[in-house]
C-alpha positions in Angstrom: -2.4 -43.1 30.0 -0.2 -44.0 27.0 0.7 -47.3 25.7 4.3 -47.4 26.0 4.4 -50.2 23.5 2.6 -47.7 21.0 5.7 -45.3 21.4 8.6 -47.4 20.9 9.8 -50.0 19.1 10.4 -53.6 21.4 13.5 -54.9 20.8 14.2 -59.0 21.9 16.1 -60.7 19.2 15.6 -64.0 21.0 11.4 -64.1 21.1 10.3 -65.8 18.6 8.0 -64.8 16.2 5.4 -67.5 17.1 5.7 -65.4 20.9 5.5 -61.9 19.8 2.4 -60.3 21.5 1.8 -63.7 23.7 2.0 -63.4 27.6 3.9 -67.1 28.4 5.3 -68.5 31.4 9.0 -68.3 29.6 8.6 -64.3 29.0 7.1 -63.7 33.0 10.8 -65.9 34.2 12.6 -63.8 32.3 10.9 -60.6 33.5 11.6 -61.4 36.9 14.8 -62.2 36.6 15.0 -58.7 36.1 13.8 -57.9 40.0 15.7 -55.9 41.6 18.4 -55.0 39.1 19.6 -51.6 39.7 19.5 -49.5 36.3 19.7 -45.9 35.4 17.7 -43.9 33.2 19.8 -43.0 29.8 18.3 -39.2 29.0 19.9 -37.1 31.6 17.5 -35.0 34.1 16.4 -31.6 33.9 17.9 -30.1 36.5 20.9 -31.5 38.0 20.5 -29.1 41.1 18.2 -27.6 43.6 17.9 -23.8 42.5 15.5 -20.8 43.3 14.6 -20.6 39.6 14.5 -23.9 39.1 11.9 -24.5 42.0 9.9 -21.4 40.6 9.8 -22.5 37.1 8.7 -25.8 38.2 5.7 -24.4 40.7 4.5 -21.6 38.0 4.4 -24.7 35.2 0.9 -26.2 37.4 -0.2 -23.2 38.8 1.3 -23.1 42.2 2.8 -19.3 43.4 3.2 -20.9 47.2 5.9 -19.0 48.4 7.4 -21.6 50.1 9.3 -22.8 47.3 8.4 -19.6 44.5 10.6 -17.2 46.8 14.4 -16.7 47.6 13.5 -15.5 51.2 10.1 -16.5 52.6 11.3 -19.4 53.9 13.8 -18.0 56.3 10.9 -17.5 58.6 9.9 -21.2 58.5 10.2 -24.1 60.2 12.6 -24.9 57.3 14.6 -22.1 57.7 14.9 -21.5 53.8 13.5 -22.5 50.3 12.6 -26.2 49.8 11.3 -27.4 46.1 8.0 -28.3 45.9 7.2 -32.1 46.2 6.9 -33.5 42.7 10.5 -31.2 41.8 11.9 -34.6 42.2 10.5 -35.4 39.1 13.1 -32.8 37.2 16.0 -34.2 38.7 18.1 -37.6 39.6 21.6 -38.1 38.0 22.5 -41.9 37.3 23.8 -43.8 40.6 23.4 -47.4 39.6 27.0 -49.2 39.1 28.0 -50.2 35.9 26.6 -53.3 34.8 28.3 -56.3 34.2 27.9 -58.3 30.6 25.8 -61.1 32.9 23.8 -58.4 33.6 23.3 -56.3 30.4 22.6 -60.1 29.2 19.3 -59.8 31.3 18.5 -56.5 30.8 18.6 -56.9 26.6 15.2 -56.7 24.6 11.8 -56.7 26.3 10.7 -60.5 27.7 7.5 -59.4 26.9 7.6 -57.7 23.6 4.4 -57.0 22.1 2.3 -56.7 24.8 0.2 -53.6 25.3 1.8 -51.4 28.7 -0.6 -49.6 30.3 0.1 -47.5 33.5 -2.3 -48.3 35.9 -1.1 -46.3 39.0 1.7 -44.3 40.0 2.8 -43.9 44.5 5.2 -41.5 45.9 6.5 -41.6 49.2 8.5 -38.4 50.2 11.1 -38.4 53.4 13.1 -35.3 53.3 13.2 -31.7 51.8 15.3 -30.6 48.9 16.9 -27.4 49.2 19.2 -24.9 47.4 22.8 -26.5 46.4 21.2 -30.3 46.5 21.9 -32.6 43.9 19.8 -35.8 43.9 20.5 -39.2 42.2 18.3 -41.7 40.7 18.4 -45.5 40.2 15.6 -47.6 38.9 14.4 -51.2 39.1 11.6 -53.5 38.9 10.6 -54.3 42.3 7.2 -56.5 41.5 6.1 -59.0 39.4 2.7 -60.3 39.8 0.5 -62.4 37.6 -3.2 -61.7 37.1 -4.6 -64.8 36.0 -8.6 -62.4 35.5 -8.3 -58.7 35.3 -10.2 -56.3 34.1 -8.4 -57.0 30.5 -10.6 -59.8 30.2 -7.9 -62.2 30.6 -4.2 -63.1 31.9 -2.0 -60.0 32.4 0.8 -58.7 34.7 1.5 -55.8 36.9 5.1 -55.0 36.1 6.2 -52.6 39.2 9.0 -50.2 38.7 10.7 -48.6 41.2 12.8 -45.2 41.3 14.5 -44.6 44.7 16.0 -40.9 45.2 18.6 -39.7 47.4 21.3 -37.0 47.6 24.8 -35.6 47.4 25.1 -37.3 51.2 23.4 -40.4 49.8 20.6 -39.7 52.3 17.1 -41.5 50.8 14.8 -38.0 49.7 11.4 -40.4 48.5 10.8 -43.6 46.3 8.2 -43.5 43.2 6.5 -46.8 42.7 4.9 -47.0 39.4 2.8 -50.2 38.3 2.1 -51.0 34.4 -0.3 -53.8 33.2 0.9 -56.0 30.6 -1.5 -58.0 28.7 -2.4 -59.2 25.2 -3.9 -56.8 22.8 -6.1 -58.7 21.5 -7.2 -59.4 25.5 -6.9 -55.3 26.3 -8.4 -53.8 23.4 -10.0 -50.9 24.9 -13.5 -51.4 24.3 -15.2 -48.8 22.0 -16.0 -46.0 24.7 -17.6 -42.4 23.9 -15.2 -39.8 25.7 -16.8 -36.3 26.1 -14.7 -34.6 24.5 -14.3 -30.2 25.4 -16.8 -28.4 24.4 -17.4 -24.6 24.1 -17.4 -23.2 27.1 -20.4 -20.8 28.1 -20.0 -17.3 30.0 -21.6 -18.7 33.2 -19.2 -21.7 33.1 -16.0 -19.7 33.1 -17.2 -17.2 35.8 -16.9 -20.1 37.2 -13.6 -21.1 36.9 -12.8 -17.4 37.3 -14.1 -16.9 40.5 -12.6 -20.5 41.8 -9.1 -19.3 40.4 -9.8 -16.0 42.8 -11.3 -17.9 45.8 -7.5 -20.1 46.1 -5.9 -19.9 49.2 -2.4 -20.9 50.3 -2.5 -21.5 53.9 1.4 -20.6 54.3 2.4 -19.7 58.0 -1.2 -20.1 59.4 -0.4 -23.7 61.5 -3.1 -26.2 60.9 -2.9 -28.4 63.8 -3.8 -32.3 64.3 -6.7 -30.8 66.9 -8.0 -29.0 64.5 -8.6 -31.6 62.2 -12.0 -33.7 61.5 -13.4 -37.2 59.5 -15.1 -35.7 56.9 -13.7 -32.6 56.4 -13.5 -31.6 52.7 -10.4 -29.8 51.4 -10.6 -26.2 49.2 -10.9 -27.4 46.2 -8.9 -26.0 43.3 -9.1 -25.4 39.5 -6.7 -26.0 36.9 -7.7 -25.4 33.2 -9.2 -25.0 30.5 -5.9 -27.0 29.7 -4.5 -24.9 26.9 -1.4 -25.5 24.6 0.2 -22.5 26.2 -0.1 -24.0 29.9 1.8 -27.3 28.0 4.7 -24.9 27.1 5.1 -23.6 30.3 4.7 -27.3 32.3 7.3 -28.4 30.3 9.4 -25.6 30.6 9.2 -26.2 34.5 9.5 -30.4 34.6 11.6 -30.7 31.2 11.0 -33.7 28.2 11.2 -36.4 30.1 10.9 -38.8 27.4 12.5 -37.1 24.5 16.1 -36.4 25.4 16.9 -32.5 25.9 18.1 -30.5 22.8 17.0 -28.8 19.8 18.1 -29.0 16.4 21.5 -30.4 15.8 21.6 -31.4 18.9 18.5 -33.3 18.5 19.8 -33.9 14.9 22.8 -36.1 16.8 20.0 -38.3 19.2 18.4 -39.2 16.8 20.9 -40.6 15.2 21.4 -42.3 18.5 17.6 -43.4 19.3 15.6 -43.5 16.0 12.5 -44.8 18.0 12.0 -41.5 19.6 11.2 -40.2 16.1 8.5 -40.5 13.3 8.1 -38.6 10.2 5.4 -35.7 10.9 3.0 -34.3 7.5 5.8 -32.8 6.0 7.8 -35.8 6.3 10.4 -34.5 9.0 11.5 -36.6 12.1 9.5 -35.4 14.9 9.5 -36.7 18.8 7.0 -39.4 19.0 6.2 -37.4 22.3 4.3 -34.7 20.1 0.8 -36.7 20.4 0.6 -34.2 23.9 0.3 -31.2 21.3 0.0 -32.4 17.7 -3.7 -33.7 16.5 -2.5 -35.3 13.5 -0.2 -37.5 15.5 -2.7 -38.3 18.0 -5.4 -39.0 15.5 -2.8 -41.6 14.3 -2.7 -43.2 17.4 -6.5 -43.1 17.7 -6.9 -40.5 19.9 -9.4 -38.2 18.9 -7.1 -35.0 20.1 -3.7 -34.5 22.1 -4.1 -34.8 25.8 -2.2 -34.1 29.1 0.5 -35.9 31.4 -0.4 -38.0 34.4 2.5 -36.4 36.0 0.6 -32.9 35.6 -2.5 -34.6 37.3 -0.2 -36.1 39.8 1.3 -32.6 40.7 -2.0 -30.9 40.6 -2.8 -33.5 43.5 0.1 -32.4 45.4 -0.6 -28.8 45.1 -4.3 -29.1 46.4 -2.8 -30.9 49.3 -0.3 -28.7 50.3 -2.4 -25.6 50.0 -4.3 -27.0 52.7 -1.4 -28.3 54.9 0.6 -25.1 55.1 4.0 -24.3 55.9 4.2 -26.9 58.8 2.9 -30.1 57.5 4.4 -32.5 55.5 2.9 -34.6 52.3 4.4 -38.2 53.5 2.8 -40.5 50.9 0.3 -40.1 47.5 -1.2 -42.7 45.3 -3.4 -42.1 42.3 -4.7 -44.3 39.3 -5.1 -42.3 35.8 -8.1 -43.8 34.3 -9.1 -41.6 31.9 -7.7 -38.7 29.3 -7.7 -35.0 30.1 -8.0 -33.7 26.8 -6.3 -30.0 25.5 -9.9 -27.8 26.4 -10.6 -29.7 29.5 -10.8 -28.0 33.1 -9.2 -30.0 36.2 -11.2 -29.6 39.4 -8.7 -31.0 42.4 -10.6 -32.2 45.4 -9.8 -34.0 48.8 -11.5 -35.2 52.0 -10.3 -35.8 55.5 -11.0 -39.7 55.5 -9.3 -40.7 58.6 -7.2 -39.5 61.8 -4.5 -41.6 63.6 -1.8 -41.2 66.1 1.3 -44.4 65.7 4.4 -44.5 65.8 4.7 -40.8 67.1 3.1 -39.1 64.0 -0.1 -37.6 63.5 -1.3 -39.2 60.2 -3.7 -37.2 58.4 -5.9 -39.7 55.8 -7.1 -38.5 53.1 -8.7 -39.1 49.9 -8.2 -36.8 46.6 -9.5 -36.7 43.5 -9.1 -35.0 40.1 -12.7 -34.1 38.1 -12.8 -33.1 34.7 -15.9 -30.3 33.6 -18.2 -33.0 32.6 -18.2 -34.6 36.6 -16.3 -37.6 35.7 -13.2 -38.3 38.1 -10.2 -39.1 36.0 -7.9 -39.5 38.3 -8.7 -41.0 42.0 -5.9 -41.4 44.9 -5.2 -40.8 48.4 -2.2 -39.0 50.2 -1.6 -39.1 53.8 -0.2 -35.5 55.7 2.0 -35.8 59.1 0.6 -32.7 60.9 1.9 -30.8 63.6 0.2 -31.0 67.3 0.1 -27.9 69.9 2.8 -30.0 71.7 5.2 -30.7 69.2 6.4 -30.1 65.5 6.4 -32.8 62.8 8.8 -34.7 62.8 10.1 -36.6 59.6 9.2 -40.0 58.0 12.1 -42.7 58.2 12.5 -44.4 55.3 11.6 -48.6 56.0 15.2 -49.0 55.7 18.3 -46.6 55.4 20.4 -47.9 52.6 20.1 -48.1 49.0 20.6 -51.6 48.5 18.4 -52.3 51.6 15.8 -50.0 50.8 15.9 -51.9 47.2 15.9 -55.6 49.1 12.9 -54.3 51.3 10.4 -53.3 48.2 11.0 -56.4 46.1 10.9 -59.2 49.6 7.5 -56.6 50.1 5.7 -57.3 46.7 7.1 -60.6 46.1 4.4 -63.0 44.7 5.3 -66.5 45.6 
């Protein structure tokens, strides 16, 4: 949901001033000379290996006690014969594994070709292929994959869809899953958000949370009870779970689960020294001390100066919370292959998440039973602020999932594939 432009300073020496904020033809060619350069992100990950506490921590941060990843032995009497992290954990994790780049390269990679133009994340895919269990270690490398122009958007105007791309894999440099995310670039005076009313939280009344009380009690995690491809029907509507009222405690504990992220881990002189380092991460707050630009997810006085009316949540939360509803209803013996979702509006601290899914489509290729569905997250007032869709491989009575291969097997391949896939000739 937030402008990335609004949270750090662009740096291009070369743009001219006459450019700066202006989507040209010269700043697109320089963008996509970028595709497909393989770079690492510079804050180092939360956790740097699979653990039991880690996986835990992670789970309890959106709500989510399934055993299959919350405890040490449960999963011994699984298909997976042990603990595996929960799908998003990948999120936590991914040491640098791009190679060292060469001064041609950090040539292209210096400054931002389109510097002033609002960034805007517009929808976020993961695609999942293996498990991550106890003792793995998982490496990250990054890369724009897609460039596509927009010559009419819904920004009123020219814009681009700048697609990154962060492929996973492991210790055995086996692919684990590949997050796509796409950002629209345009001019602010072109994507000016229009003056809109949010409903913002509200009081809540007694029958309201008996509500949420009573949907918090009527959760189920179907575990080892097998739901089979048979079993399975168009139209069938997911349990639908609650998250919320969003309170700054539950931020404390998401974060103690999936880490920063932005801000680079460490707390006073240690954040003393990164700042040094990476002034942009840091503004003066009321009393005049360098705080993490991040704190507009918890501070009102930061958010109000980036005119938002109050702080408000991560799309990655929302993105988990999709997961969770999802494998609640898969159990033990499916497997989450692919989500997509599009954030389109804020979930504001005081706002309730209702997570909900439907059972859009059956099919049988390629020797997997593909479950389609469609998910959604709802805020209190009714208004879906974040749709997507997931597809589940599900077991049959004849045979156990089996896997998703990866369209390729190689890094670099894997790489080629996505950026020959989205290329816009």
């Amino acid at each position: 949901m937030m402008s990335e432009s609004k949270i750090r300073k662009p740096a291009n020496e070369s743009k001219s001033q006459s450019d700066y904020g202006i989507l040209t033809d010269e700043g697109i060619a320089k963008l996509r000379e970028r595709i497909g350069i393989q770079t690492n992100k510079p804050a180092p990950p939360h956790n740097y290996e699979v653990t039991w506490d880690g996986t835990r921590h992670f789970a309890y941060g959106y709500g989510d006690s399934n055993p299959l990843w919350c405890d040490r032995d449960y999963g011994a009497t699984t298909r997976w014969r042990g603990l595996i992290a929960p799908p998003n954990f990948i999120y936590t994790m991914g040491e640098p594994g791009a190679p060292k780049p060469s001064p041609e390269i950090k040539a292209k990679l210096k400054g931002d070709p389109l510097a002033g133009l609002g960034s805007y994340q517009a929808q976020m895919e993961i695609e999942w292929w293996r498990p991550l269990r106890p003792g793995d270690r998982l490496f990250k490398r990054n890369a724009i994959i897609g460039v596509q122009v927009k010559e009419k958007s819904e920004f009123s105007g020219r814009s681009v869809a700048e697609i990154q791309g962060w492929l996973y894999y492991n210790q055995d440099e086996e692919l684990v899953a590949i997050q796509r995310g796409t950002w629209i670039r345009a001019e602010r005076h072109a994507s000016a958000e229009k003056k809109k009313t949010y409903d913002l939280p509200e009081a809540y009344s007694k029958e309201y949370l008996e509500k949420i009380e009573a949907a918090y009690d009527a959760e189920t995690i179907r575990g080892a009870d097998t739901l089979y491809f048979e079993d399975v029907s168009e139209g069938d509507e997911l349990p639908t779970i609650v998250r919320g009222p969003l309170r700054m405690s539950d931020v404390i504990v998401w974060h103690l689960g999936w880490g920063m992220q932005l801000t680079p881990p460490g707390a006073f002189g240690l954040s003393h020294r990164i700042r040094k380092k990476t002034p942009g991460l840091f503004t003066p707050n009321e009393l005049n001390v360098p705080d993490t630009v991040q704190r507009l997810h918890w501070e009102k006085a930061w958010a109000n100066k980036l005119g938002i009316p109050i702080p408000y949540d991560y799309g990655g939360l929302r993105e988990t919370f999709l997961t969770n509803v999802v494998t609640n209803w898969m159990g033990d013996d499916g497997w989450l292959w692919q989500l997509s979702c599009q954030h389109r509006k804020f979930v504001y601290h005081g706002d309730t998440y209702w997570i909900k899914g439907k059972v859009s489509k059956k099919v049988q290729q390629e020797g997997r039973n593909e479950v389609h569905l469609d998910v959604r997250v709802e805020n209190q007032h009714g208004n879906v602020v974040t749709p997507g869709s997931a597809i589940v491989l599900l077991p049959s009575r004849d045979a156990p999932v089996s896997l998703p291969e990866p369209a390729r097997c190689g890094i670099d391949d894997m790489y080629a594939y996505e950026v020959e896939r989205l290329r816009q000739d």
